[in-house]
C-alpha positions in Angstrom: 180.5 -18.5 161.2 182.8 -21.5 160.9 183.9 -23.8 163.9 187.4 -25.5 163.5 186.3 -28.4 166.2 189.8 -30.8 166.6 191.8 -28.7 164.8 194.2 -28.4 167.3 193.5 -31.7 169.5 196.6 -33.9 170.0 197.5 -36.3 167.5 199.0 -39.8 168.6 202.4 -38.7 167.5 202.0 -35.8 169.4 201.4 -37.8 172.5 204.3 -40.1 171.5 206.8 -37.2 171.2 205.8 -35.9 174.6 206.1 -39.0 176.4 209.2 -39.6 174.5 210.8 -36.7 175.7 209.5 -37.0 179.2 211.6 -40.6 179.2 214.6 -39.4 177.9 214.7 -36.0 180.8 213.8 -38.9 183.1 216.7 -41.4 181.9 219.1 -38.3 182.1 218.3 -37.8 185.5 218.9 -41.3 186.6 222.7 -40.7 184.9 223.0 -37.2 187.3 222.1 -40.1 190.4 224.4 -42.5 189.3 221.9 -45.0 188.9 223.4 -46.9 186.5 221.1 -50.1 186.4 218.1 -48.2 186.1 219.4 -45.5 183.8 220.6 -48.3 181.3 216.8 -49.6 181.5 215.5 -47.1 180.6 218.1 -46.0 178.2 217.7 -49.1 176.2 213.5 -48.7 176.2 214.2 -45.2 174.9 216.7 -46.2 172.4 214.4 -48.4 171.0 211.4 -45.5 170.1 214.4 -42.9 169.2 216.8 -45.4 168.0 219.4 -42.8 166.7 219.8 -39.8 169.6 223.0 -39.0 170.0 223.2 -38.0 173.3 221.6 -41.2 174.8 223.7 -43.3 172.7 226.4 -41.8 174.1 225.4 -42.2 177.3 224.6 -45.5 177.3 227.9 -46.5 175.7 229.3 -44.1 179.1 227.7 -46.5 181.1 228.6 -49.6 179.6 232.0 -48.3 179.4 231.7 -47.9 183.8 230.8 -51.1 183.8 234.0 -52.5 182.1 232.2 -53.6 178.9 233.8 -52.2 175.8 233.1 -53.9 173.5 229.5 -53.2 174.0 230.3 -49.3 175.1 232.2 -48.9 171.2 229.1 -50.5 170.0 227.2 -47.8 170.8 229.5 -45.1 170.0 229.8 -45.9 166.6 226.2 -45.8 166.1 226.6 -42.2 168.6 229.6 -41.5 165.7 227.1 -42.0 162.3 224.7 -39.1 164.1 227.3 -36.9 164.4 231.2 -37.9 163.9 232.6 -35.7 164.9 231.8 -35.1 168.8 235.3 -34.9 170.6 233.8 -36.7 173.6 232.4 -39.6 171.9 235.5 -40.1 169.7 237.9 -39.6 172.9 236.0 -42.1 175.2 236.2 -44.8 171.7 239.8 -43.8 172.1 240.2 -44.9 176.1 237.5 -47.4 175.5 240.2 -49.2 172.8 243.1 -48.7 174.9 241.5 -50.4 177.7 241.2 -53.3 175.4 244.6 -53.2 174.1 244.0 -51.7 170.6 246.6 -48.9 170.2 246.3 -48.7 166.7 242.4 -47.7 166.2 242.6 -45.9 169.9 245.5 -43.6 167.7 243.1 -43.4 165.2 240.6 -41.4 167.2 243.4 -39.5 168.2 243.9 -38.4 164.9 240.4 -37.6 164.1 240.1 -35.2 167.5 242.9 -33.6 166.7 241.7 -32.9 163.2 239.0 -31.6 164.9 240.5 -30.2 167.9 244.5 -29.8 168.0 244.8 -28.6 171.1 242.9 -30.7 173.0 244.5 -31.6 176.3 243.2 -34.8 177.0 243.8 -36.2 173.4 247.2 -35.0 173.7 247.8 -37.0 176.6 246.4 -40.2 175.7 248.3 -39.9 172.4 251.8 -39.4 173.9 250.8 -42.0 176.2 249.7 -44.6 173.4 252.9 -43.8 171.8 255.4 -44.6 174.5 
């Protein structure tokens, strides 16, 4: 009879995944608070284990874009845009994100590429028309 003693016992990657995974639930709970300060924190710690995830470097460009600084908030949805380039939501808050700071031209530009994506997207549509008048 063979025993298989440790064959399953947790490796430190395993344990790394987990708690990983535990910070990221915990950082999007913070968002669903409103607990920007702390979210952003945390966001940042995360970021730095699971440098590309899409979703918090989305979020964390939503949160520096609340807080009025865009030029960080595009900063990190570019880096959301290499993951995955072509999310409407990131490309359409890069698009309001650039017209806050005055920058019709690329804000158009992400126009374009949602509505590649996405013609008949409302909220694209509007921001276009209104970039355009």
């Amino acid at each position: 009879m063979i025993i298989l003693v440790g064959l399953f016992s947790k490796t430190p990657e395993d344990i790394a995944f987990k708690d990983n995974i535990d910070q990221f639930k915990k950082f999007k709970k913070l968002v669903k608070k409103k607990k920007y300060p702390e979210a952003l924190k945390l966001g940042l710690d995360y970021l730095e284990k699971v440098p590309y995830n899409h979703d918090a470097l989305f979020t964390i460009g939503g949160i520096y874009y609340l807080k009025n600084k865009y030029r960080t908030a595009i900063s990190y949805f570019d880096r959301a845009l290499e993951t995955g380039d072509t999310d409407v939501e990131v490309l359409l808050l890069k698009a309001y994100t650039h017209q806050k700071l005055q920058e019709t031209e690329i804000s158009i530009d992400c126009c374009k590429k949602i509505q590649s994506i996405d013609p008949k997207n409302k909220s694209m549509i509007n921001l276009l028309s209104e970039l355009k008048s």
